[in-house]
Residue frames as a rotation matrix with the C-alpha (Angstrom) as fourth column:
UNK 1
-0.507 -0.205 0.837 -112.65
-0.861 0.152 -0.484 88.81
-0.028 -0.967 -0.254 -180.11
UNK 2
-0.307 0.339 -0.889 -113.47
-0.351 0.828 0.437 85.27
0.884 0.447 -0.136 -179.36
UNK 3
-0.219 0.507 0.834 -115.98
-0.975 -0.080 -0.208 83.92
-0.039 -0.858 0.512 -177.06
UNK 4
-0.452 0.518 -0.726 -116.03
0.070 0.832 0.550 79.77
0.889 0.198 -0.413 -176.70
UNK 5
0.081 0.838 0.540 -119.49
-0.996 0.050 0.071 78.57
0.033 -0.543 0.839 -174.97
UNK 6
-0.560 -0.344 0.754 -120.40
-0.828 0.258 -0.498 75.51
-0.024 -0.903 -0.429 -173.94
UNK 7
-0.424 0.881 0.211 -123.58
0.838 0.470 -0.277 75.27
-0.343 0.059 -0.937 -174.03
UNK 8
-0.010 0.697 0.717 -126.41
0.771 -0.451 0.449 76.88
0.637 0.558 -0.533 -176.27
UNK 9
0.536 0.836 -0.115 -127.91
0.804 -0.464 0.371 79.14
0.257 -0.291 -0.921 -173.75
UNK 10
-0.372 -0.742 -0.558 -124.66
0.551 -0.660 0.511 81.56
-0.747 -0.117 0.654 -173.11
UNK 11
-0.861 -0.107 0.497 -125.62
0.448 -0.621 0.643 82.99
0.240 0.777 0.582 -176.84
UNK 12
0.043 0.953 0.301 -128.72
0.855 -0.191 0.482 84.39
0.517 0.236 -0.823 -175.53
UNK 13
0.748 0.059 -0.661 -127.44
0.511 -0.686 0.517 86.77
-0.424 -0.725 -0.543 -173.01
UNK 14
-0.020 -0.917 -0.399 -124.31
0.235 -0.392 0.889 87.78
-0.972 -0.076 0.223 -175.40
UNK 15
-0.651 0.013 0.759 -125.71
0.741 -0.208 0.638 87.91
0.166 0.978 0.125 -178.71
UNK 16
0.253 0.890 0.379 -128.42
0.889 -0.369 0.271 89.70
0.381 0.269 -0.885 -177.74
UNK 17
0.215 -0.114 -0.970 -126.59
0.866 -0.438 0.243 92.45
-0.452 -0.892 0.005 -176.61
UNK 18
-0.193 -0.701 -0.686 -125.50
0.081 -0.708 0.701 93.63
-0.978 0.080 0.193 -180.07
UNK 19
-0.415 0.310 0.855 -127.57
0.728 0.677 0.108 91.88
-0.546 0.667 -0.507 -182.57
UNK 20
-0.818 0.565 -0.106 -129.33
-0.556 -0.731 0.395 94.56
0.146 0.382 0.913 -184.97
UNK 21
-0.269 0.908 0.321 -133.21
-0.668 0.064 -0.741 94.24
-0.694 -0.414 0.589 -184.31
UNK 22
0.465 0.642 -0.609 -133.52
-0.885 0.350 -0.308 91.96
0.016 0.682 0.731 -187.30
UNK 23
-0.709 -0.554 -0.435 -131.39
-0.333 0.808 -0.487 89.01
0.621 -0.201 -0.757 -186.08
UNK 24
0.133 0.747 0.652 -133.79
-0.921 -0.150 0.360 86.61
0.367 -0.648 0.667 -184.74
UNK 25
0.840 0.070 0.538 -132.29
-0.331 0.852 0.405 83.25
-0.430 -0.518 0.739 -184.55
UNK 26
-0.352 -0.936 0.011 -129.13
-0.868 0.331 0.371 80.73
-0.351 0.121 -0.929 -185.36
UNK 27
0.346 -0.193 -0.918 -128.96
-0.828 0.397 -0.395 77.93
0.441 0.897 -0.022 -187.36
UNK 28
0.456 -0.450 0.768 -127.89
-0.527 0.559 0.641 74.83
-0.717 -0.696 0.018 -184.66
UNK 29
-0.424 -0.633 0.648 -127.81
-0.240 0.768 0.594 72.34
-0.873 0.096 -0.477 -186.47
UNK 30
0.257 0.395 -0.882 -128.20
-0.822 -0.390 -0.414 71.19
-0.508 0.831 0.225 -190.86
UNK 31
-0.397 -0.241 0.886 -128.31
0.203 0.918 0.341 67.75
-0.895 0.315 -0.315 -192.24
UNK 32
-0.214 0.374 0.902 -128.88
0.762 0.642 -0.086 66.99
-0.611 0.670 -0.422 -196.22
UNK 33
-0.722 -0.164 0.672 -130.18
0.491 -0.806 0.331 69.36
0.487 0.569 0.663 -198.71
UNK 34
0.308 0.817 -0.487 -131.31
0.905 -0.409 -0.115 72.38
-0.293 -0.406 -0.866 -196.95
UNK 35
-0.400 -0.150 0.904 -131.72
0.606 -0.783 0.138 76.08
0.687 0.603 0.404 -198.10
UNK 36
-0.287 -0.041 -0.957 -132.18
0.700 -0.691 -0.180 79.48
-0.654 -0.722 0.227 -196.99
UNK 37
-0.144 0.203 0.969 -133.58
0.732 -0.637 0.242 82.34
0.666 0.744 -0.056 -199.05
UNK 38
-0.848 -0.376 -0.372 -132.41
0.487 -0.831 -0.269 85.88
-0.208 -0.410 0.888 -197.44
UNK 39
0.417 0.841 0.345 -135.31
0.875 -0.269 -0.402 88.24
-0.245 0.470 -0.848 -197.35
UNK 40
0.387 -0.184 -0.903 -135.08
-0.649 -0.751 -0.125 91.09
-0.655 0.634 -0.410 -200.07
UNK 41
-0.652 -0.718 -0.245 -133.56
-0.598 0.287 0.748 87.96
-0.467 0.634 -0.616 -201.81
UNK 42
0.406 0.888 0.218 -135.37
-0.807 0.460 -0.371 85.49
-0.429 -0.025 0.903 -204.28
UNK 43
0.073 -0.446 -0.892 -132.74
-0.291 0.846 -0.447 82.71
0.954 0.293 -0.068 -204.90
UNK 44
0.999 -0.040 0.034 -131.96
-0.012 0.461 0.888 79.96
-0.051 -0.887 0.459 -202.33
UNK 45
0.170 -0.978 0.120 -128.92
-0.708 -0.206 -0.676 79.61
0.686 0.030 -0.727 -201.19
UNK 46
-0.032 -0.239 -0.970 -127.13
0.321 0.917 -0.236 76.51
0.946 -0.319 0.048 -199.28
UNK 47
0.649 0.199 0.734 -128.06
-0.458 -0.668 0.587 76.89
0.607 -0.717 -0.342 -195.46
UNK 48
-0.063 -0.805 -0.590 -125.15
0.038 0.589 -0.807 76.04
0.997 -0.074 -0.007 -192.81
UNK 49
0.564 0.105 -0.819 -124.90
0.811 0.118 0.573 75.69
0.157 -0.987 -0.019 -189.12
UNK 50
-0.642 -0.530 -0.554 -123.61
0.558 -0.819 0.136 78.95
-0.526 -0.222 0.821 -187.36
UNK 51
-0.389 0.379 0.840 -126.23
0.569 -0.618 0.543 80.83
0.724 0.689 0.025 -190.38
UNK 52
-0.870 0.122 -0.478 -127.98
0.209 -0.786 -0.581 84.00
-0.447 -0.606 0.658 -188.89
UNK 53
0.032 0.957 0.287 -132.01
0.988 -0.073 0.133 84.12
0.148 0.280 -0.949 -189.31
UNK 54
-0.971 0.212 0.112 -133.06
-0.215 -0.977 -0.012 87.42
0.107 -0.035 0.994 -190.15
UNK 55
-0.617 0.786 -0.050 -136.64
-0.029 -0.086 -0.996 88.23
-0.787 -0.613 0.076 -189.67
UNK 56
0.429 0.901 -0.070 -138.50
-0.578 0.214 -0.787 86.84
-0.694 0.378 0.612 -192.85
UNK 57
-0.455 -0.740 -0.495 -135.97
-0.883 0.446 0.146 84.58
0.113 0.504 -0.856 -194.14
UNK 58
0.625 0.688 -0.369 -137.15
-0.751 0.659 -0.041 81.26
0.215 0.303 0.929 -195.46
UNK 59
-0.620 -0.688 -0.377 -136.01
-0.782 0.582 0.223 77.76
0.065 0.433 -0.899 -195.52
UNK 60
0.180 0.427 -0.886 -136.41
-0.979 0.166 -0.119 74.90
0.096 0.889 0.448 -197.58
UNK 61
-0.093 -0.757 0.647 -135.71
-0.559 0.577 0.595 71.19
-0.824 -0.306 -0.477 -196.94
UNK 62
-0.414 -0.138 -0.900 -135.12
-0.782 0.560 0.274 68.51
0.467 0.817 -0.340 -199.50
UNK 63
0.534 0.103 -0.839 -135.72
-0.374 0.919 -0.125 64.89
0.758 0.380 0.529 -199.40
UNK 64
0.013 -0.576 -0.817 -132.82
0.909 0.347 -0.231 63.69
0.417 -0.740 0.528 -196.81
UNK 65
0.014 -0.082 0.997 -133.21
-0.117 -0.990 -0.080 68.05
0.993 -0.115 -0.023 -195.42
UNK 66
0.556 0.467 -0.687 -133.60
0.807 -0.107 0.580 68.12
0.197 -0.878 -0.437 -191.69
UNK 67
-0.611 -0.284 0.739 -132.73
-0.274 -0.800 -0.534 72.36
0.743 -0.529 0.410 -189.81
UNK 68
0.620 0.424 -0.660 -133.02
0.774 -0.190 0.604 73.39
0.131 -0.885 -0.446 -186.35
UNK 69
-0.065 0.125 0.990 -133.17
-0.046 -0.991 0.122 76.67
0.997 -0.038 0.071 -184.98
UNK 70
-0.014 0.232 -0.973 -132.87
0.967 0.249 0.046 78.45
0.253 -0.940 -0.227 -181.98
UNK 71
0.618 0.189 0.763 -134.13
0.229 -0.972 0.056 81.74
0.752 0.141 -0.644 -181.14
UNK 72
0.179 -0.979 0.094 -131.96
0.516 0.012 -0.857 84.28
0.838 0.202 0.507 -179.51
UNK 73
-0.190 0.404 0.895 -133.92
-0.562 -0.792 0.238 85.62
0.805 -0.458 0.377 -177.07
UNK 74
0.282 0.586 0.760 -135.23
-0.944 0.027 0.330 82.44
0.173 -0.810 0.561 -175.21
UNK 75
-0.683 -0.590 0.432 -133.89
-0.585 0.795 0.161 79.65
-0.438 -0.143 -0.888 -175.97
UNK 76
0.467 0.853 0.234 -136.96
-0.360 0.425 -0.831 78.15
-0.808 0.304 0.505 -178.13
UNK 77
-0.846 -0.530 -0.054 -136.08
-0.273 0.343 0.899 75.79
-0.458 0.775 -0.435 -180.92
UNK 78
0.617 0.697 -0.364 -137.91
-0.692 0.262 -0.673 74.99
-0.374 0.667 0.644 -184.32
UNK 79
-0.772 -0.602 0.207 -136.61
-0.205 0.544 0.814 71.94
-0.602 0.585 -0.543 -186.08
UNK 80
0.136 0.286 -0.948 -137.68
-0.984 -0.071 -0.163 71.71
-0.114 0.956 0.272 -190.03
UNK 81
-0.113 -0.509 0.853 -137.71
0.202 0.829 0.521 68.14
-0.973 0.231 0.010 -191.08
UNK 82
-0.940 -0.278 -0.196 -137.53
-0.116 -0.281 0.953 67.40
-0.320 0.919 0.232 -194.89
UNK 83
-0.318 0.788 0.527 -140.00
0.850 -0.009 0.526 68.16
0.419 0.616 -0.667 -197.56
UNK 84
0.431 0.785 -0.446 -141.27
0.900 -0.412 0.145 71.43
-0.070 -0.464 -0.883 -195.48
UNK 85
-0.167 -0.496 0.852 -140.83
0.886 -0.455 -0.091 74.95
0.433 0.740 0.515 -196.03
UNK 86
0.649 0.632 -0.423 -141.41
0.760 -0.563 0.325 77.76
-0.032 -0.532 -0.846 -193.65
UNK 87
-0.081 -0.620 0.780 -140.56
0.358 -0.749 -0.558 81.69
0.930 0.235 0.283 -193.23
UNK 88
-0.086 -0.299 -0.950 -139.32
0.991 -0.124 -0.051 81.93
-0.102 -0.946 0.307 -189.96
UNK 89
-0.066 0.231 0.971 -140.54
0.024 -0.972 0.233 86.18
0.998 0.039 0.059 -188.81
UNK 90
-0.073 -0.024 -0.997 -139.93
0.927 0.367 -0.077 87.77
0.368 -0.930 -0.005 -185.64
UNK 91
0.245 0.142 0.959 -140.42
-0.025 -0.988 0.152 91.20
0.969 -0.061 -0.238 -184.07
UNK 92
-0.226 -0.633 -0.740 -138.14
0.707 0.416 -0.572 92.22
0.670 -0.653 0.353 -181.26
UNK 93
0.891 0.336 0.304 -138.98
-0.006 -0.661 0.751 94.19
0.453 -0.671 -0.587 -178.09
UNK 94
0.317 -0.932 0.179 -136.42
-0.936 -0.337 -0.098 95.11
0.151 -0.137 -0.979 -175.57
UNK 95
-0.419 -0.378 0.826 -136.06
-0.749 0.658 -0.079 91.48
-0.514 -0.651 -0.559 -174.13
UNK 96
-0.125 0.567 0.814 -138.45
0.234 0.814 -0.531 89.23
-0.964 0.124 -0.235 -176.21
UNK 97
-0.866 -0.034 -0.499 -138.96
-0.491 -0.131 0.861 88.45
-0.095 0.991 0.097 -179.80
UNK 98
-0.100 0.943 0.318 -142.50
-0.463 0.239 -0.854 88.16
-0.881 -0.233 0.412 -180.63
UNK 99
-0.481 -0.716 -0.505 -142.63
-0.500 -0.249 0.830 85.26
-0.720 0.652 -0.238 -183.18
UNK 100
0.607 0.781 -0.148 -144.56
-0.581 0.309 -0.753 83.88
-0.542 0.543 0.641 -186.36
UNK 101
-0.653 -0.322 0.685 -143.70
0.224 0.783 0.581 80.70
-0.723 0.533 -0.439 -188.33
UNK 102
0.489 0.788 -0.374 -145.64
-0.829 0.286 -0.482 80.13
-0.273 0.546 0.793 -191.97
UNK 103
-0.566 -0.738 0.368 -145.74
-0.572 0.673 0.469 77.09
-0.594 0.055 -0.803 -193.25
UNK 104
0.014 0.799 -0.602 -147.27
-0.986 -0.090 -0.142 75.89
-0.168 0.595 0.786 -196.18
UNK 105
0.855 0.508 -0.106 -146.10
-0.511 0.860 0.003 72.35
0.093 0.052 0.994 -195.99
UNK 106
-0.092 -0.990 -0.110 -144.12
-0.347 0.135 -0.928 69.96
0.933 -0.047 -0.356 -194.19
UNK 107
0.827 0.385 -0.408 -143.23
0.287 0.335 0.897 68.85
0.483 -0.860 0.166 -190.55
UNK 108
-0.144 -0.506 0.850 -141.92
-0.140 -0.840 -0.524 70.63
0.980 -0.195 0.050 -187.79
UNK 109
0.248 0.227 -0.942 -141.26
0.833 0.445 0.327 70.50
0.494 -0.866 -0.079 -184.09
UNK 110
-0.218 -0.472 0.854 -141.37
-0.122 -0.855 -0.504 73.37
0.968 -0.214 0.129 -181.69
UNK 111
-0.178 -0.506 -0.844 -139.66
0.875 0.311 -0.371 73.23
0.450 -0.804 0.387 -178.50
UNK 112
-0.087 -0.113 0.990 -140.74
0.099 -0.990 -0.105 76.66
0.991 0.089 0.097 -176.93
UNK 113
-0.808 -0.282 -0.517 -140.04
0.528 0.042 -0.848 78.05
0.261 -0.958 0.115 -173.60
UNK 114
0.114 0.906 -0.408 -142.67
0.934 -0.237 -0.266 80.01
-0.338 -0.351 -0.873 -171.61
UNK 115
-0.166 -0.398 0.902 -143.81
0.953 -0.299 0.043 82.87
0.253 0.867 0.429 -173.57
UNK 116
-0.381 0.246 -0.891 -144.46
0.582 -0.685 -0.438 86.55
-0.719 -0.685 0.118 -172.68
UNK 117
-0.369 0.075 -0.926 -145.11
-0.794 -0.544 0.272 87.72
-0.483 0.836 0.261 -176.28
UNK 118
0.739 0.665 -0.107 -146.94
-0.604 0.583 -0.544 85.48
-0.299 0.466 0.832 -179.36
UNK 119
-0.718 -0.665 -0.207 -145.59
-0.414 0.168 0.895 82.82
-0.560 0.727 -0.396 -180.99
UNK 120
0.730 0.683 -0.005 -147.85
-0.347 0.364 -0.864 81.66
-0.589 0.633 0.503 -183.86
UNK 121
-0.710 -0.224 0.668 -147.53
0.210 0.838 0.504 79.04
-0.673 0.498 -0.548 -186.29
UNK 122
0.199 0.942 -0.272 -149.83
-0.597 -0.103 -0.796 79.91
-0.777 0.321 0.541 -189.46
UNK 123
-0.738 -0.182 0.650 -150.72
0.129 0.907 0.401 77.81
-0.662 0.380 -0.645 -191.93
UNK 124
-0.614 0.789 -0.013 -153.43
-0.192 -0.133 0.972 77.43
0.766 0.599 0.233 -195.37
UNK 125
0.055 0.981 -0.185 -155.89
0.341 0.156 0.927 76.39
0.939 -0.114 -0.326 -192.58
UNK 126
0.720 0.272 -0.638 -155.26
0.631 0.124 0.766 76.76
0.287 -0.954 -0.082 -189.19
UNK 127
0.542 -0.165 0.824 -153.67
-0.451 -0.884 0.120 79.12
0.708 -0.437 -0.554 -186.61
UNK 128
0.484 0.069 -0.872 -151.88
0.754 0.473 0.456 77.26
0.444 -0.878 0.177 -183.74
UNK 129
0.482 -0.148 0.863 -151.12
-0.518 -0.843 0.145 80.08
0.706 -0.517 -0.483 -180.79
UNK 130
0.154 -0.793 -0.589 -148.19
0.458 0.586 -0.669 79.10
0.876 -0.166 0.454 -178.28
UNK 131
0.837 0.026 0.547 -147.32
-0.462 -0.505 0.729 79.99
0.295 -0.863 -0.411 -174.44
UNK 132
0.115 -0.676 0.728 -144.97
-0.970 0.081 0.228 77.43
-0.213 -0.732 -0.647 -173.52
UNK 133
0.672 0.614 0.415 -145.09
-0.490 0.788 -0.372 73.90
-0.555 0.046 0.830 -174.81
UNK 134
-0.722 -0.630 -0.286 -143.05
-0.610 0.385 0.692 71.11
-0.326 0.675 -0.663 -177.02
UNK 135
0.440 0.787 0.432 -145.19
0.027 0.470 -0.882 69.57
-0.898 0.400 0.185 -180.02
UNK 136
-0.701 -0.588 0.403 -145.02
0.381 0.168 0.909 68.11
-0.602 0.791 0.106 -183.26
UNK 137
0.162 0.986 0.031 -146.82
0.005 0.031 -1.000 69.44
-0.987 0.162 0.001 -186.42
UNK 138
-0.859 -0.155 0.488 -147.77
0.458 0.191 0.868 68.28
-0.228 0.969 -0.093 -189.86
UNK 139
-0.139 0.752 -0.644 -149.11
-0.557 -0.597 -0.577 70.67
-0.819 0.279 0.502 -192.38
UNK 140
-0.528 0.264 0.807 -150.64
0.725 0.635 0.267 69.11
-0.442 0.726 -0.526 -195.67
UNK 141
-0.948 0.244 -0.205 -152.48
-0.318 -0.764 0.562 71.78
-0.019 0.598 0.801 -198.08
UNK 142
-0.090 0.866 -0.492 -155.02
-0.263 0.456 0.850 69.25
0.960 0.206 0.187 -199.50
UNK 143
-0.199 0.348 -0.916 -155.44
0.729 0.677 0.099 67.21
0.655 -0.648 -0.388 -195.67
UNK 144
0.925 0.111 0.362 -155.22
-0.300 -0.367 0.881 69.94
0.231 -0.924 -0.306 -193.02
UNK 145
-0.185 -0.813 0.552 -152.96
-0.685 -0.296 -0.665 69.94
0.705 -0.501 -0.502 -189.64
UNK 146
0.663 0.040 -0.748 -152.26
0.584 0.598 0.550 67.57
0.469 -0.801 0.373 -187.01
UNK 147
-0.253 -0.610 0.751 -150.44
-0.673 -0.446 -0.590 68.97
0.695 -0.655 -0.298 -184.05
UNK 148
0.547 0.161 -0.822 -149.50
0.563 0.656 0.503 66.03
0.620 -0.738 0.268 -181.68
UNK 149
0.805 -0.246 0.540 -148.60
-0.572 -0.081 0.816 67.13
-0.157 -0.966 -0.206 -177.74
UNK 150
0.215 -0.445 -0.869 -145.96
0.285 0.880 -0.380 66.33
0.934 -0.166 0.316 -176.12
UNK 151
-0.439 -0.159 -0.884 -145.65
0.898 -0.125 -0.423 68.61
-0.043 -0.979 0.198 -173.38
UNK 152
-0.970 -0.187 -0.153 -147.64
0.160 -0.972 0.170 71.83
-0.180 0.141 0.973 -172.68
UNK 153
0.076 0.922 0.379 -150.64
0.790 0.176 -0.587 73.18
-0.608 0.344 -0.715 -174.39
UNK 154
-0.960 -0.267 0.081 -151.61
0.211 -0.503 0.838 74.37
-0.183 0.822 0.539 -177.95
UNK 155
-0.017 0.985 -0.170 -154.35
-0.065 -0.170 -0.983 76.32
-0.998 -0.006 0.067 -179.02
UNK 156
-0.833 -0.468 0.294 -155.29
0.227 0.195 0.954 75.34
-0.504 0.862 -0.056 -182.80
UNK 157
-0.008 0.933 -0.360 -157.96
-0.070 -0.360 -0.930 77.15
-0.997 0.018 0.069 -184.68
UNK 158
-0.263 0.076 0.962 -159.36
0.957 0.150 0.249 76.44
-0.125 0.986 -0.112 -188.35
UNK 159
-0.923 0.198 -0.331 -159.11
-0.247 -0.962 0.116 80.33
-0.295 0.189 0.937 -190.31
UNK 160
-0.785 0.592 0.182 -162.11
0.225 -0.001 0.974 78.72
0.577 0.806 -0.132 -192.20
UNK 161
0.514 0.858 0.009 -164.69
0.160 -0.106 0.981 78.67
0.843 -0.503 -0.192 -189.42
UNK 162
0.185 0.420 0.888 -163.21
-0.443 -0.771 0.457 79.47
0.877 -0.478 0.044 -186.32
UNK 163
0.868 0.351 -0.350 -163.41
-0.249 0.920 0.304 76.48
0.429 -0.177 0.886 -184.65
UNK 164
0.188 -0.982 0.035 -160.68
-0.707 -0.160 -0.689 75.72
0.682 0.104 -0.724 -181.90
UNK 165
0.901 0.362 -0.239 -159.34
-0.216 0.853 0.474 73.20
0.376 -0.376 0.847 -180.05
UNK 166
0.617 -0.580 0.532 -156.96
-0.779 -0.547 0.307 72.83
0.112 -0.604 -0.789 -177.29
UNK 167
0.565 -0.362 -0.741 -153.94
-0.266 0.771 -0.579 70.23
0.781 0.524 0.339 -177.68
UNK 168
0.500 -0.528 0.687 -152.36
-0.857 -0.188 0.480 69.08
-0.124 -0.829 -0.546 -174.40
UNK 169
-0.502 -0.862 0.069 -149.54
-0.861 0.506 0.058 66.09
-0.084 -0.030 -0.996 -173.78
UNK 170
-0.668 0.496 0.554 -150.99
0.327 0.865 -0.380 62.75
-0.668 -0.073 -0.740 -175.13
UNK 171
0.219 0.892 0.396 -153.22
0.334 0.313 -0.889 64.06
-0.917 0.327 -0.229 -177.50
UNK 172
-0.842 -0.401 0.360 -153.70
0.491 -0.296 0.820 64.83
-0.222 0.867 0.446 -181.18
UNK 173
-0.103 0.523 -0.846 -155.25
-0.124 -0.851 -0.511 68.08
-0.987 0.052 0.152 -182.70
UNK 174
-0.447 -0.229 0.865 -156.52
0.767 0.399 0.503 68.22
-0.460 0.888 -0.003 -186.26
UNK 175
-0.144 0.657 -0.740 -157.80
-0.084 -0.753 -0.652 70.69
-0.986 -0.032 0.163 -188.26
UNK 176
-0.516 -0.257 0.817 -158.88
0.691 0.438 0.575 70.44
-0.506 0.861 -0.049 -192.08
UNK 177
-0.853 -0.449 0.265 -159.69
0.478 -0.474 0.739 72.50
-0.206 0.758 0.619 -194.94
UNK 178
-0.217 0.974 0.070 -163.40
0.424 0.030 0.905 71.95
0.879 0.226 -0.419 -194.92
UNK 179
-0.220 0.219 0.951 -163.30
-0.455 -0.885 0.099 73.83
0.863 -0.411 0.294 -191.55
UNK 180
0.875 0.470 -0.111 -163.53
-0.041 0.301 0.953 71.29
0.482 -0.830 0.282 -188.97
UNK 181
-0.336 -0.937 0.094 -161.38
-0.653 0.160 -0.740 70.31
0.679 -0.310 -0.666 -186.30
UNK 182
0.940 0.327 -0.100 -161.23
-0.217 0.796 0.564 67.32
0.264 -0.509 0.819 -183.46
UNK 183
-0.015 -0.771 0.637 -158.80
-0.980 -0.117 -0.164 65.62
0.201 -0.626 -0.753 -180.85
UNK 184
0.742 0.408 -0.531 -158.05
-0.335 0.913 0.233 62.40
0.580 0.005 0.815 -180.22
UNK 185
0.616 -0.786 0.058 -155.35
-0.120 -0.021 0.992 60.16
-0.779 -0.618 -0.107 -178.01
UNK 186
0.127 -0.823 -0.554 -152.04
-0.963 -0.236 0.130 60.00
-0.238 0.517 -0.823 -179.60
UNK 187
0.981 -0.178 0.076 -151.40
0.194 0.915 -0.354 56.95
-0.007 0.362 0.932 -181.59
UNK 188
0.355 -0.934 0.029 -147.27
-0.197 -0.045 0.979 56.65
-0.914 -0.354 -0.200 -180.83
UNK 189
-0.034 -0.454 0.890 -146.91
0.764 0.563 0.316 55.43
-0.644 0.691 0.328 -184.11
UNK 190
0.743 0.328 0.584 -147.69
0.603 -0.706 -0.371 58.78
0.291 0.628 -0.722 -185.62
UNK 191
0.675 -0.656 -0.338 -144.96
0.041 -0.423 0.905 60.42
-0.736 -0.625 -0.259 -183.62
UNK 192
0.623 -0.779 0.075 -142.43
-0.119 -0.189 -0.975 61.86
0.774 0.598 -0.210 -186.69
UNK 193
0.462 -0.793 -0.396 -139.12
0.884 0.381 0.270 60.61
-0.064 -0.475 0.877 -185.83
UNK 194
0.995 -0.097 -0.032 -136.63
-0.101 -0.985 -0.138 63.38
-0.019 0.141 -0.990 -184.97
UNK 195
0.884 -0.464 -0.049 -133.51
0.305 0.653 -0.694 63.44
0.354 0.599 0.719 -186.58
UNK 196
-0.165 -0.934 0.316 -131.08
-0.433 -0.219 -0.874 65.24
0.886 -0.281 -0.369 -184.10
UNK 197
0.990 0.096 -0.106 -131.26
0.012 0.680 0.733 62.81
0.142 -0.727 0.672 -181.43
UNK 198
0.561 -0.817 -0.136 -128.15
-0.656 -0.539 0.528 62.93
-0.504 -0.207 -0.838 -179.50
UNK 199
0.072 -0.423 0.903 -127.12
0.166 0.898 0.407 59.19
-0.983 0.121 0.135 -180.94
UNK 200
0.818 0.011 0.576 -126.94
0.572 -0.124 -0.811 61.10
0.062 0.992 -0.108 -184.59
UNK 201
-0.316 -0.944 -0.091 -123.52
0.774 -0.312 0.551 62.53
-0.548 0.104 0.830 -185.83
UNK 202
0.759 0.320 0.567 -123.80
0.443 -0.892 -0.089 66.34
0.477 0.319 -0.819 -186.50
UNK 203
0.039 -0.613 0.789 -121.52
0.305 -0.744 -0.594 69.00
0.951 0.264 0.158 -185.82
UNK 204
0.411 0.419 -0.810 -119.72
0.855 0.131 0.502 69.96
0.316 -0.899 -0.304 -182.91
UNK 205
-0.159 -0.180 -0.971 -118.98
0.518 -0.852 0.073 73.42
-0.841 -0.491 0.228 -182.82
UNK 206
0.383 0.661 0.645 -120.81
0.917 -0.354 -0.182 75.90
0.108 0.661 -0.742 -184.72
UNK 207
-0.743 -0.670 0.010 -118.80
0.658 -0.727 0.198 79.54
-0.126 0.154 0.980 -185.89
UNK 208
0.280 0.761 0.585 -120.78
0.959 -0.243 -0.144 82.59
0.033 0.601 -0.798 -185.58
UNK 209
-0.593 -0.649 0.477 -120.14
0.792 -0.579 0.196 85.99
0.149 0.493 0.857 -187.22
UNK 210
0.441 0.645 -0.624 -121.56
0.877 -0.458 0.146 89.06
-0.191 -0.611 -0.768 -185.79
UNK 211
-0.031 -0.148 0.989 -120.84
0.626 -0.774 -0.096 92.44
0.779 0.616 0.117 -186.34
UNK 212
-0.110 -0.068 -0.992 -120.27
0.967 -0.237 -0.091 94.40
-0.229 -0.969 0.092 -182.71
UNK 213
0.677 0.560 -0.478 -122.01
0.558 -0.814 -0.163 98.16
-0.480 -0.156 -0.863 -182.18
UNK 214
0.449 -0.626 -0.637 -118.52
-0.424 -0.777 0.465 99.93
-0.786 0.062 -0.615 -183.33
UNK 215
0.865 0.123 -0.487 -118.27
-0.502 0.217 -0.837 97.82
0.003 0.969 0.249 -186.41
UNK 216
-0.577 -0.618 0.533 -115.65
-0.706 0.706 0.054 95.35
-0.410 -0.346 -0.844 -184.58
UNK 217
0.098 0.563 -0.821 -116.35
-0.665 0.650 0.367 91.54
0.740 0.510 0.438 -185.80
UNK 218
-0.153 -0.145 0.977 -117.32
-0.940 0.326 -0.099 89.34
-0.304 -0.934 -0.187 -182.93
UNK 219
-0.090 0.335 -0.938 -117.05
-0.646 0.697 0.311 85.58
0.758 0.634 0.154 -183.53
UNK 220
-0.120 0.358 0.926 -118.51
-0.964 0.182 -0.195 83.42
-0.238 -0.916 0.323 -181.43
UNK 221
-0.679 -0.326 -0.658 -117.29
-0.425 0.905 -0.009 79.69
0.598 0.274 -0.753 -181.24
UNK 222
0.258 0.531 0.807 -119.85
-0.927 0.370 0.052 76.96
-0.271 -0.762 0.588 -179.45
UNK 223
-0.958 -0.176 -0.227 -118.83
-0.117 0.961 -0.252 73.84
0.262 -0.215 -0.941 -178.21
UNK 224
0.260 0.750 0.608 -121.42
-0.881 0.442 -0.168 70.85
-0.394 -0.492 0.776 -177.55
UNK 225
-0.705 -0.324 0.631 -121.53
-0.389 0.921 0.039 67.84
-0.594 -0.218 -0.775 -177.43
């Protein structure tokens, strides 16, 4: 059976009706070399638009890489830019997916709606704890984290000491290896550029494959623009 949408937010009230408890998110949108590594699996594999996140599935960007995500539950998006690597984990209740990013390096933007469950970002240093908010962040092993605001507020603690600091719109959070952390105003020029701007050419209509409760295949076609 075929279901065309419109717009994103339709798949949240119709996938989630049938999803198995490990389905936590979709694939929007995939530019350049990006990967996916299935968990239980230890090879990458090419990642497409329309892909199904399971709940500890990785991905990988290259060099020209840029993914975005959207969970299935709220509408929250993660976009991956290149160079960055993270293992996207979720744990579903009846209505909400409670969810955890790692990310050992790279840059990343999460769009997240208001939460009722966690989302966390971890990271080699720092912790950043979510409610509701859209920010950018860059991890670095050897430098630490920056998490710049843009709308919302982020709580960002160093694991080394403890130490936390609240990010709101306009400012920038840091945290670094040696255990400190500190805030400052946003320098606009530091703003990572984001590469699915609507004035970029990317796919418009994304195929997804589902499996329905009586072992029927449901595919679900979205249109956008």
């Amino acid at each position: 059976m075929i279901y065309f949408l419109k717009k994103y937010y339709f798949i949240i009230f119709l996938v989630a009706s049938f999803i198995q408890a490990d389905k936590i998110a979709v694939a929007t949108k995939v530019k350049g070399v990006s990967e996916i590594m299935k968990v239980g699996s230890k090879n990458f594999n090419a990642l497409k638009a329309g892909m199904i996140l399971d709940d500890g599935d990785k991905v990988r960007t290259g060099n020209s890489g840029f993914v975005a995500i959207i969970f299935i539950d709220d509408k929250s998006t993660l976009k991956i830019k290149e160079n960055s690597e993270a293992v996207i984990t979720g744990q579903r209740t009846v209505k909400n997916i409670s969810k955890k990013i790692n990310i050992d390096g790279g840059t990343i933007r999460a769009s997240i709606t208001k939460q009722n469950v966690d989302f966390v970002i971890q990271t080699p240093t720092s912790v950043a704890s979510v409610k509701g908010t859209d920010f950018w962040m860059v991890v670095d092993e050897l430098l630490g984290d920056q998490i710049i605001g843009i709308e919302g507020q982020v709580s960002l603690v160093n694991t080394e000491t403890g130490q936390e600091v609240n990010v709101t719109s306009g400012m920038t959070g840091v945290s670094t290896p040696d255990g400190q952390v500190g805030i400052s105003e946003t320098d606009l020029a530091s703003i990572p550029e984001d590469p699915s701007d609507d004035s970029e050419e990317g796919p418009s209509q994304l195929k997804i494959y589902l499996d329905g409760p009586n072992g029927e295949q449901k595919v679900f076609i979205i249109d956008y623009q």
